[in-house]
C-alpha positions in Angstrom: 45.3 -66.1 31.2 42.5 -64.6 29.4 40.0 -68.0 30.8 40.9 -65.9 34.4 39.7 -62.5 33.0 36.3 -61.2 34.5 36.1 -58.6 31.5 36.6 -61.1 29.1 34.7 -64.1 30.3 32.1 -61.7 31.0 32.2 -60.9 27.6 31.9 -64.8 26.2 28.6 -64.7 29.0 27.2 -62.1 27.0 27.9 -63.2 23.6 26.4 -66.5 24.2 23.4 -64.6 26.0 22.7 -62.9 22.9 22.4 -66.5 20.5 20.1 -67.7 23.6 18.0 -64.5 22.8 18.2 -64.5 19.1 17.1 -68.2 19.3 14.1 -67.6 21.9 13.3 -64.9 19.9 13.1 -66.9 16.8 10.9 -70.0 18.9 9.4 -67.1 21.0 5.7 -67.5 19.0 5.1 -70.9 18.7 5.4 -71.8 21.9 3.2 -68.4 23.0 1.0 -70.0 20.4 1.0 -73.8 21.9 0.3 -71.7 25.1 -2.6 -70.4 23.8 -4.1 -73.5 22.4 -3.7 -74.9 25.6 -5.7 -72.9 27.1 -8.7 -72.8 24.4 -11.1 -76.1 25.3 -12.7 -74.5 28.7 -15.5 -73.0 27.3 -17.7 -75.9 26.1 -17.7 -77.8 29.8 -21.4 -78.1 31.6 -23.4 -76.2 28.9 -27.3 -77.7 29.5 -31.1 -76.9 29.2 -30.4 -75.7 25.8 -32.8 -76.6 22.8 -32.2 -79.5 20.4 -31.4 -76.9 17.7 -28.8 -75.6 19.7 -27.1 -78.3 20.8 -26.7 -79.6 17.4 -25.7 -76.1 16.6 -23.2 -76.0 19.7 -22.6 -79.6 18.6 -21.3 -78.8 14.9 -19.1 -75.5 16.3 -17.6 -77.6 19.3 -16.4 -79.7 16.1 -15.3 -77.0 14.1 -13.7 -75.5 17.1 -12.2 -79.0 17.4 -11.2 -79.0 14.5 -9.7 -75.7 13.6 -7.8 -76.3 17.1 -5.9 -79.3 16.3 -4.9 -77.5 12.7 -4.0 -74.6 14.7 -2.2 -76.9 17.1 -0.8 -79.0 14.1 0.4 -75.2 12.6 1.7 -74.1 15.6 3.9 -77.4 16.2 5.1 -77.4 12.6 6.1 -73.7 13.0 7.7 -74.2 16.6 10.0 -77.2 14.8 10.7 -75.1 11.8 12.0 -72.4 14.3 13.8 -74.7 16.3 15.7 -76.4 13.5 16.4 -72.7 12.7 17.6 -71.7 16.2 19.9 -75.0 16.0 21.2 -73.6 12.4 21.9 -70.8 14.0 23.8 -72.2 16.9 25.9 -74.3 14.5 26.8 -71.3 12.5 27.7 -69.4 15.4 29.8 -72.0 16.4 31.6 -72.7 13.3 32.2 -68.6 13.1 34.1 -69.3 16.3 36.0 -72.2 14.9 36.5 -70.4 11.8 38.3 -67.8 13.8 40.2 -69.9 16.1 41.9 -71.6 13.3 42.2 -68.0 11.7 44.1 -67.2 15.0 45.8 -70.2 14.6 47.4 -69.3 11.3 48.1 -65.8 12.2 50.5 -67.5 15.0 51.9 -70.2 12.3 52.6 -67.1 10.0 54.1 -64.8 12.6 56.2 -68.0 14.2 57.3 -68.0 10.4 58.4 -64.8 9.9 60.5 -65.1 13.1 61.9 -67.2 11.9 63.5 -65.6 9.2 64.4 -62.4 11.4 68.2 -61.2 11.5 70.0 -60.1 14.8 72.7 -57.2 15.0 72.7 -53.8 13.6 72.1 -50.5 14.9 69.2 -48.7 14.0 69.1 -45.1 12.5 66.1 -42.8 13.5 65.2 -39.3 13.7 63.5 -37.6 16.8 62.2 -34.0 17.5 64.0 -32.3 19.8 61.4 -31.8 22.4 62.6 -33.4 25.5 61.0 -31.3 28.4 61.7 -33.8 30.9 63.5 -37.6 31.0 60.5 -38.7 33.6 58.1 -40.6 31.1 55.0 -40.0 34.2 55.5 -36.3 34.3 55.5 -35.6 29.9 53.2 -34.9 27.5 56.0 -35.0 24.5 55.9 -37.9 22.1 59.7 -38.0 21.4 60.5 -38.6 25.2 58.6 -41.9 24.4 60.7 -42.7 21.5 63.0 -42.9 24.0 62.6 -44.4 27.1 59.9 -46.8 25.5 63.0 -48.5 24.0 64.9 -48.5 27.8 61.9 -49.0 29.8 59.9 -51.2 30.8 56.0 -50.9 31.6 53.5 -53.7 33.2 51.9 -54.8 29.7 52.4 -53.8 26.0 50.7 -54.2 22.8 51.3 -56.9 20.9 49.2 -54.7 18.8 48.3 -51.5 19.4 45.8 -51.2 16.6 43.3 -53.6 18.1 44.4 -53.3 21.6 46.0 -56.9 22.1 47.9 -57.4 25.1 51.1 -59.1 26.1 53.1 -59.3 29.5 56.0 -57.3 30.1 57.0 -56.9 33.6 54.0 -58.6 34.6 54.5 -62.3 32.8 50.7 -63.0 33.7 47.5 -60.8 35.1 44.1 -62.0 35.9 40.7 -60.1 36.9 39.1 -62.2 39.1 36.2 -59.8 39.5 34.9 -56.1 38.2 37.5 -54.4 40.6 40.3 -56.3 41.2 43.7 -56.6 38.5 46.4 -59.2 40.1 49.6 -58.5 38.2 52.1 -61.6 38.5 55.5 -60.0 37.9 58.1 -61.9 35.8 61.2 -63.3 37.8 65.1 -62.8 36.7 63.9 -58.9 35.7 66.8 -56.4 37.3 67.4 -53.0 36.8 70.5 -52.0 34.5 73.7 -52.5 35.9 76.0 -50.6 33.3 75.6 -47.4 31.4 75.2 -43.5 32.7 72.1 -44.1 35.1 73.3 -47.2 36.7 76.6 -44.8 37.5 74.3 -42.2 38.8 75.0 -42.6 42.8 71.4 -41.6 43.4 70.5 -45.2 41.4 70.4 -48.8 42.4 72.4 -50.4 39.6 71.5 -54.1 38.9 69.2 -55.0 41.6 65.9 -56.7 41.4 62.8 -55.1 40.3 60.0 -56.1 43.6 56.3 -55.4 43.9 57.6 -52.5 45.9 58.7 -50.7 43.1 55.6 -51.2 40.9 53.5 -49.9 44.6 55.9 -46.3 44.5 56.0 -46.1 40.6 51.5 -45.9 41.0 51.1 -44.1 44.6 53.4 -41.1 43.5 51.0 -40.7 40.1 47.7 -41.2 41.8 48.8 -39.1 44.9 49.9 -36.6 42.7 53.2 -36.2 45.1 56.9 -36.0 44.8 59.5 -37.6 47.4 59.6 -34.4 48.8 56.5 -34.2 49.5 55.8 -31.4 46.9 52.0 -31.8 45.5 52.9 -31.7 41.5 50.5 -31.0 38.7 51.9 -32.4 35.7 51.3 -36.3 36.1 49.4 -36.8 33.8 48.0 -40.7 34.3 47.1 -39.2 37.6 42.7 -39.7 36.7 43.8 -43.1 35.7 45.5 -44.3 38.4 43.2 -42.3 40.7 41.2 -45.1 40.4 42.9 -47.5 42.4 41.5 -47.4 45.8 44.2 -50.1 48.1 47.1 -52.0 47.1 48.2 -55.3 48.1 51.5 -57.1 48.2 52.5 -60.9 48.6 55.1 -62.7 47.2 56.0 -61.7 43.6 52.5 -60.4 42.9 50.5 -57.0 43.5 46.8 -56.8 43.5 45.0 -53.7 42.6 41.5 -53.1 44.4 40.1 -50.5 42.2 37.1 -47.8 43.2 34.9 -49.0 40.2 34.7 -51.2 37.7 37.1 -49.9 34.8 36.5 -52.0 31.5 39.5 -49.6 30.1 42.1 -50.3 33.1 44.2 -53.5 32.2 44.4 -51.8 29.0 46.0 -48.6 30.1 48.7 -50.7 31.8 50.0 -50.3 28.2 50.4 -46.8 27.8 53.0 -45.4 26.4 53.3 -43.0 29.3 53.1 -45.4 32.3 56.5 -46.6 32.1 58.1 -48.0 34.9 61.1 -45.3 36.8 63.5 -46.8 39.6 62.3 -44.8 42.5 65.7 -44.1 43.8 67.5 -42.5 40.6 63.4 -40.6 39.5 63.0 -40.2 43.3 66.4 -38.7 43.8 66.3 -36.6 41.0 63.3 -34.8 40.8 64.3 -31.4 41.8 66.4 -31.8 38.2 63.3 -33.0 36.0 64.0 -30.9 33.3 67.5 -31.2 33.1 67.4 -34.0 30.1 70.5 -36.8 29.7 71.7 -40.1 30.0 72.3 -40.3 33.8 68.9 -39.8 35.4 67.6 -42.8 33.2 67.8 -46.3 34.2 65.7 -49.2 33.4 64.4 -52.7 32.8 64.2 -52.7 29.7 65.8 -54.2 26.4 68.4 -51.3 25.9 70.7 -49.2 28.0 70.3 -45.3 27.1 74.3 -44.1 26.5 73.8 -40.5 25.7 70.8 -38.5 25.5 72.3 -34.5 24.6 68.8 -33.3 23.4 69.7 -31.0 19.9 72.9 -33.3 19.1 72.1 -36.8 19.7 70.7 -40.1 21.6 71.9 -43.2 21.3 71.0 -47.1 23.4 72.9 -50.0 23.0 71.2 -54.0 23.9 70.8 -54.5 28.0 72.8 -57.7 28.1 71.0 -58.5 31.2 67.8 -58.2 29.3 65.2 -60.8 30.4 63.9 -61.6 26.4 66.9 -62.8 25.5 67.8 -64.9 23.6 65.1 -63.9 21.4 64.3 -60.3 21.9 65.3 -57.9 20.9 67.1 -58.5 17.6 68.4 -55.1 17.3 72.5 -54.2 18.8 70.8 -50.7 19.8 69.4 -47.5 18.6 70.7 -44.3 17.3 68.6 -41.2 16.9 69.4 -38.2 15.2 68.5 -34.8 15.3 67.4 -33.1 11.7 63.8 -33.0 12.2 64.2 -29.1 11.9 66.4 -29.3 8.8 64.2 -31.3 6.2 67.8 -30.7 3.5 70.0 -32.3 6.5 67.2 -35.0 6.5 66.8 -35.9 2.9 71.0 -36.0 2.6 71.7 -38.3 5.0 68.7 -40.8 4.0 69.6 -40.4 0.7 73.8 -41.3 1.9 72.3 -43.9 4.3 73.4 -42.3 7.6 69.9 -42.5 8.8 67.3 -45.7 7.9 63.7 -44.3 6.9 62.7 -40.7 6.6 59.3 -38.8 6.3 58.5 -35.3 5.2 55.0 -32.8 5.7 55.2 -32.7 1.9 53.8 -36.5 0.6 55.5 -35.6 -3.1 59.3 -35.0 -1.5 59.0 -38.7 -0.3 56.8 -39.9 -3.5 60.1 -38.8 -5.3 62.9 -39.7 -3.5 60.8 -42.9 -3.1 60.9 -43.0 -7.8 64.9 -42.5 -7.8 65.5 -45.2 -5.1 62.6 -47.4 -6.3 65.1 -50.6 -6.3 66.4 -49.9 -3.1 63.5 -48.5 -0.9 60.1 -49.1 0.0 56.7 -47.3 0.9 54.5 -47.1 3.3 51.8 -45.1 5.0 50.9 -44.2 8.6 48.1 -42.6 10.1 49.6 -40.1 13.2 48.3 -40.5 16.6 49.5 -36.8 17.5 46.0 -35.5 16.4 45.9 -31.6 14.9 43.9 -29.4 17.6 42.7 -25.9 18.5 43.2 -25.1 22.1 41.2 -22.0 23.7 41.7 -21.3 27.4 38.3 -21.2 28.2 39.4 -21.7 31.7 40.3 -17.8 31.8 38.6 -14.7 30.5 37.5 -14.0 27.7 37.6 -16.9 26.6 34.8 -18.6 29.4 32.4 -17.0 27.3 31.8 -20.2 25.6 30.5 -18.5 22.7 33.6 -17.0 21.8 35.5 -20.7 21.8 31.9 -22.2 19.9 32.5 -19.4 17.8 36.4 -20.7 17.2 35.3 -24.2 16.5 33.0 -23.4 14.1 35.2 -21.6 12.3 37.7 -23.7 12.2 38.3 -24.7 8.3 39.1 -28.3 9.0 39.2 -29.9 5.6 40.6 -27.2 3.4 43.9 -27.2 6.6 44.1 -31.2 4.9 44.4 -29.9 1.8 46.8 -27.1 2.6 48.7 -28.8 5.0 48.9 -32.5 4.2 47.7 -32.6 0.4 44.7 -33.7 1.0 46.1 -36.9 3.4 43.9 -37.0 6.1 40.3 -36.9 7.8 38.1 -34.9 10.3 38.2 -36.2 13.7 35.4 -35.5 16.5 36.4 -35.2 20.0 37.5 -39.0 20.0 40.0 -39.7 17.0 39.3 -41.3 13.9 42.2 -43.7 15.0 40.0 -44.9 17.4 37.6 -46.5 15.2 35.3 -48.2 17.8 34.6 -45.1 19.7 34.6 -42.3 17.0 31.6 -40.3 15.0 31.8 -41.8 11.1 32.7 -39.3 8.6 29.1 -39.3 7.6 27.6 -38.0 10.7 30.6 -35.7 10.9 29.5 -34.1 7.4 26.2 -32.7 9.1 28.0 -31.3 12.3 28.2 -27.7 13.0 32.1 -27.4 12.7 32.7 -30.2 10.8 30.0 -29.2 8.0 30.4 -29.8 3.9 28.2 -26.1 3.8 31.1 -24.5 6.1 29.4 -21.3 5.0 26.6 -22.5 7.3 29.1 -22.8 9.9 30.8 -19.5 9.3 27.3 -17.6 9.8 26.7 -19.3 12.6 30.5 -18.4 14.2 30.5 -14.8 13.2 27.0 -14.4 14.9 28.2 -15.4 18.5 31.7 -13.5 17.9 30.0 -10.6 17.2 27.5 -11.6 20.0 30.0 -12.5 22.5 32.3 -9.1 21.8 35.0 -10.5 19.8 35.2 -7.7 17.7 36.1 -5.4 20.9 39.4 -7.8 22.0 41.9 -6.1 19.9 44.7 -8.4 18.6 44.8 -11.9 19.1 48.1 -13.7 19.2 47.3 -17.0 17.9 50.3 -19.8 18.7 51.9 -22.5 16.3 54.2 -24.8 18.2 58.0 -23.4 16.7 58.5 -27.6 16.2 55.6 -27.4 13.5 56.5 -24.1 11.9 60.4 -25.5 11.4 58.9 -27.5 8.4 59.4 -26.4 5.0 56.5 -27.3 4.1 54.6 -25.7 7.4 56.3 -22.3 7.5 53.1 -20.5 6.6 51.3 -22.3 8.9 51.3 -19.1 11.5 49.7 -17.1 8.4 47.7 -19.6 7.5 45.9 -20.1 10.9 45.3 -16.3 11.5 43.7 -15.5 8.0 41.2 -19.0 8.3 39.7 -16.8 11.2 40.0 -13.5 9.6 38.2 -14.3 6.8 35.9 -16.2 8.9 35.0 -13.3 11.4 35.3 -10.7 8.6 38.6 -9.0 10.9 42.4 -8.4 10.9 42.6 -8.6 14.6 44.2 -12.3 14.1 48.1 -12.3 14.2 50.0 -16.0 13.9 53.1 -16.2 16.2 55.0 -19.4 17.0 56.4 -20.6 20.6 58.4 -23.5 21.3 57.2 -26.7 23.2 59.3 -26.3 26.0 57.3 -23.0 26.5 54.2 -24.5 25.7 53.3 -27.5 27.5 54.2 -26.2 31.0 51.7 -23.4 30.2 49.2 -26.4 29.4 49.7 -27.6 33.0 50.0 -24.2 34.9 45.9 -23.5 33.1 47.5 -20.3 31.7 48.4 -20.8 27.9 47.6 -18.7 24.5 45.0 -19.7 21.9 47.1 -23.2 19.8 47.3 -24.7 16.9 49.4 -27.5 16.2 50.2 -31.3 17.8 48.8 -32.7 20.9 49.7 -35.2 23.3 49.2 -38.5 21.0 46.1 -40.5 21.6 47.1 -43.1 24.8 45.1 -46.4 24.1 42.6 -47.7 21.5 39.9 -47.4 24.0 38.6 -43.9 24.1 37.0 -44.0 27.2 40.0 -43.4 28.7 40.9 -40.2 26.3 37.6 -38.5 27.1 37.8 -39.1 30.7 41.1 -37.4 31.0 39.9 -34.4 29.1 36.7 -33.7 30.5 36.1 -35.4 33.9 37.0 -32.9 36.6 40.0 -32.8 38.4 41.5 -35.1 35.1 45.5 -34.3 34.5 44.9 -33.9 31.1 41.8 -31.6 31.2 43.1 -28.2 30.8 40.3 -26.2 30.8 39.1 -27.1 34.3 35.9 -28.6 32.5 33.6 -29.4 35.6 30.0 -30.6 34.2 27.8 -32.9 35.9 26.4 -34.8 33.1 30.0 -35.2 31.6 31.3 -36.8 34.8 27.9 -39.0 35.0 28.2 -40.6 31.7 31.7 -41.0 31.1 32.5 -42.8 34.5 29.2 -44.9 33.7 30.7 -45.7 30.1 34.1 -46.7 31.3 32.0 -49.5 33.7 29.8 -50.5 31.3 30.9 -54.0 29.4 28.4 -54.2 26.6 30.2 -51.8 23.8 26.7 -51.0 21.9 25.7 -49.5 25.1 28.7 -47.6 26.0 29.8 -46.4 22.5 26.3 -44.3 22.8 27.3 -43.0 26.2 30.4 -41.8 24.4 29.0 -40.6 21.2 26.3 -38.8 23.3 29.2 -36.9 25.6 30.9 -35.8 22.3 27.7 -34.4 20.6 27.2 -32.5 24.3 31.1 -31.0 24.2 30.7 -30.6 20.6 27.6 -28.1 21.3 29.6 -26.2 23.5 32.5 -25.5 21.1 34.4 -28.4 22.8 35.3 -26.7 25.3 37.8 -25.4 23.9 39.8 -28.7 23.3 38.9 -27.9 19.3 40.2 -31.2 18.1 40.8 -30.9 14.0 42.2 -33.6 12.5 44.6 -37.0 12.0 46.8 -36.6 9.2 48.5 -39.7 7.3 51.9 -39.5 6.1 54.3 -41.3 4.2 57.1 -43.4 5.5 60.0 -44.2 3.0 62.7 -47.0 4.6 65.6 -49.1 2.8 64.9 -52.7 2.0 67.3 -53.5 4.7 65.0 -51.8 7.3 62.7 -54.7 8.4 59.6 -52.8 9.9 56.7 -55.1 9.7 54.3 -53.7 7.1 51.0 -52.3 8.3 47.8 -51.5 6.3 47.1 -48.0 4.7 46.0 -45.7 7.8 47.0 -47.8 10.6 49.9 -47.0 12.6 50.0 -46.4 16.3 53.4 -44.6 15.6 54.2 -43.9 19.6 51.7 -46.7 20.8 53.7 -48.7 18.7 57.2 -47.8 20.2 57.6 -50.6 22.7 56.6 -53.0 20.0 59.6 -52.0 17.5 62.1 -52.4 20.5 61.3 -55.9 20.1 60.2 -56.5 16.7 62.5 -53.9 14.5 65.5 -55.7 12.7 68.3 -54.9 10.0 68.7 -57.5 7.2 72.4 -56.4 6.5 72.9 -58.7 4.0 70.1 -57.2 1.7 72.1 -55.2 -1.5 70.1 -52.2 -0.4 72.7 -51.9 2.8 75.8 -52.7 0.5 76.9 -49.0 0.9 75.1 -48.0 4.5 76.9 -45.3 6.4 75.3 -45.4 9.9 77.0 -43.6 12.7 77.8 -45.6 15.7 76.0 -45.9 18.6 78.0 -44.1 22.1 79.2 -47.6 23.4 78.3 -48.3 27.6 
């Protein structure tokens, strides 16, 4: 697969381009010195009529010219094989780093074949999820729990096989090549139908049990890039719609559908994996969309390896396995999934983990799992996770007053990022610039961040410079603001102040009272995001989508983007970001990125004020086989499609001796 991929066999072209430099470079003088040389016995021909003197003078320096050229000569060939049996070192090296990590590669497979080995099937597991569910159509959400949901029902084209670095795997596409800069052919697997059994397949508006066709995959992209419902209704909210914008024709024939994009997009194949771009059946999504928000278990249907068999947002969800599932016998090793709804209620939480009614648990204070972790020590383990909902500030600089970008630089540099860690999150977390620190490729270090207006050590730097342009910009004269934390956020314990919190950081910081913290609930706020008309934010965003960032930054600041809120429309953004997403050496476009988010980050960021990625800890039984990732990793909704395979229950562990899960709502 990858030997048919232009991106990457592009990128082996330039890899091996850069040893053929590094060892010209290294042979590059001697042989401009042989040249030379070469060149240096022309002046002595047909010299005559000169005195006896001075030909035995011309004489002695022809022979010290002689001479001092055949040492130079003898230098230069000594120096031009010294070189070369470097460049050959070199070339050896390089290629025994590339064996070196084949045979790393090698024994990553060995070990994973191992472990899976050793993995247990049955069981139902026992989640959590937020009750934000403003719609059950995956393309038309910008709510992290709907994921946790359908990624475990639905199907996409690719997944990650790991979402930290990016690595890609087929899902209903078995195989994909990119034969050239603009053209994806997606293979799509055989024996893949949709669900026959459960609420959506007895939905009359679905197809139950039919077989998915290139069809489908043409309707599930055209009514995202068109922007369009079956109605014909232009809708707003899709929010892949700059992504798939990008394909300019599609082809059918056989089993396979090629995509002819507009441009070279080195971040396309990947976004085939995000979490949003799930695949709907067009005629229960299609037949349904005049009941989008409506949420439960019989507009959803899908190819995926569970059947969703009740979805009553505030009171439960639960998925048993799709026996129809085209990874069986091997995946996934999980009966089904059961999710409950406490996240508002950390007591109701902590009880049933500690009664094991529910499998893992987390909390906004570290110290409530750090204990409950110390009195189940034998029975529990611990583990950390960076969060891919990143923390932001959101100003409507799309409406007055706030287009006065000086009042929303004024807000970003007043922003008290690092002391919100430490009041928030104890002190578990970082700064992020515009692009994430999760996405560690693309983002500004913590280093440079450090001597960044807004991100500043010397925030008392930062709070001159923000009370100067308030005060410039008429702040004082805009009576009370209303300053919104998502009700989601606030319902935390350890988060209730957060309202108070937020409204004093810019009292203090623009020496006022006219800051008041209210809260509003998701279901309020995110159709305000799409409808351009929403109050000043704090809280959650729409989790980062793929490693690559490219992709992030276009679809917040490219005009016309679904994503960018704030109807950002600046040549020199649109320039450089669709010149970065084409661009295949990553030196070169990591510059084009950094250089768009120093430009936003001038201009108060537009009022997309992004804060910070907080870590948390995770607590599960022994029983609960997640596969352990490193400190700050974590991907937790990239990740999703991933644990529908992967997760398993060791029930014969002691740790699930006394286990009281509720059962899952049976098809």
């Amino acid at each position: 697969m990858s030997e048919r991929s232009y991106w990457q066999r592009m990128g082996r072209k330039r890899m091996s381009r850069r040893g053929i430099l590094r060892a010209s470079a290294r042979a590059g003088v001697g042989a401009a010195g042989l040249a030379l040389v070469g060149c240096g016995d022309d002046d002595d021909d047909g010299q005559q009529a000169a005195a006896q003197v001075q030909q035995q003078q011309q004489a002695m320096q022809q022979q010290q010219a002689e001479q001092q050229a055949m040492q130079q000569q003898q230098q230069q060939a000594m120096q031009q094989q010294d070189q070369q049996q470097a460049a050959q070192q070199a070339a050896q090296q390089e290629a025994q780093e590339q064996t070196a990590d084949e045979q790393a590669e090698q024994q990553a497979a060995q070990q994973q074949a191992a472990v899976a080995s050793t993995k247990k099937y049955g069981g139902y597991l026992i989640e959590q999820s937020a009750n934000v569910y403003e719609t059950y159509d995956a393309q038309r959400t910008v709510a992290s729990p709907v994921l946790q949901v359908l990624a475990r029902v639905q199907s996409k084209l690719l997944r990650f096989s790991n979402p930290d670095t990016g690595e890609l795997v087929g899902d209903l596409a078995e195989t994909w090549e990119t034969p050239d800069p603009t053209t994806v052919v997606l293979h799509l697997r055989e024996g893949v139908n949709w669900h026959s059994e459960g609420p959506g397949a007895n939905n009359p508006a679905a197809a139950p049990g039919r077989a998915l066709t290139t069809q489908d995959i043409v309707w599930n992209i055209d009514r995202q890039r068109n922007k369009l419902l079956e109605s014909g209704e232009e809708a707003g909210n899709f929010g892949r719609s700059a992504y798939w914008g990008g394909v300019a024709t599609i082809d059918q024939a056989g089993n396979s559908v090629t995509l002819n994009l507009l441009e070279p997009d080195a971040t396309f194949v990947q976004g085939f994996a995000n979490e949003f771009n799930l695949i709907n059946q067009p005629e229960l999504v299609g037949g349904t969309e005049d009941q989008y928000t409506e949420v439960d278990a019989s507009k959803v249907i899908g190819t995926g390896p569970n059947i969703l068999t009740r979805w009553d947002p505030g009171e439960g969800i639960s998925a048993v396995q799709n026996p129809a599932f085209y990874g069986l016998p091997d995946k996934p090793h999980l009966d089904g999934w059961v999710w409950v709804q406490t996240f508002q209620d950390p007591n109701a939480y902590r009880i049933a983990f500690e009664q094991k009614q529910v499998d893992s648990m987390t909390d906004p204070d570290p110290n409530t799992i750090f204990a409950i972790h110390d009195d189940l020590i034998d029975e529990t383990y611990l583990t950390f996770q960076g969060v891919a909902n990143t923390v932001a500030i959101f100003t409507p600089s799309n409406k007055a007053p706030w287009n006065d970008l000086r009042l929303t630089r004024a807000i970003d540099l007043a922003i008290n990022r690092r002391q919100l860690i430490q009041q928030l999150h104890n002190g578990l977390g970082k700064v992020s610039g515009p692009v994430s620190w999760m996405q560690e490729a693309w983002t500004i270090s913590q280093e440079d961040l450090e001597t960044i207006p807004g991100y500043r050590i010397d925030k008392d730097a930062d709070i001159e410079e923000a009370r100067a342009l308030w005060n410039a910009a008429g702040g004082p004269e805009l009576g009370q603001i209303d300053w919104v934390t998502s009700e989601l956020w606030a319902s935390r314990a350890a988060w209730s102040a957060t309202p108070g919190i937020i409204a004093e950081m810019f009292n203090q910081a623009f020496d006022t009272d006219q800051f008041n913290g209210i809260t509003k609930p998701y279901l309020e706020i995110i159709p305000s995001w799409i409808a351009k008309d929403f109050d000043p934010f704090f809280s959650w965003i729409p989790n980062i989508e793929i490693p690559d960032a490219r992709a992030d930054m276009i679809g917040a600041f490219t005009t016309g983007a679904g994503s960018n809120y704030w109807d950002v429309s600046d040549p020199y953004i649109d320039e450089t970001l669709v010149a970065a997403k084409q661009e295949l050496d990553y030196d070169t476009a990591f510059q084009m990125i950094r250089d768009v988010q120093d430009y936003v980050m001038e201009r108060g960021q537009f009022g997309r004020s992004i804060c910070y990625n907080y870590i948390y800890p995770w607590i599960g039984y022994n029983y609960n086989k997640i596969e352990k990732k490193s400190d700050e990793e974590g991907w937790n909704f990239l990740a999703v499609s991933l644990q529908a395979m992967e997760h398993y229950l060791d029930l014969d562990d002691p740790s699930a001796s006394d286990r009281q899960a509720p059962e899952a709502t049976p098809i």
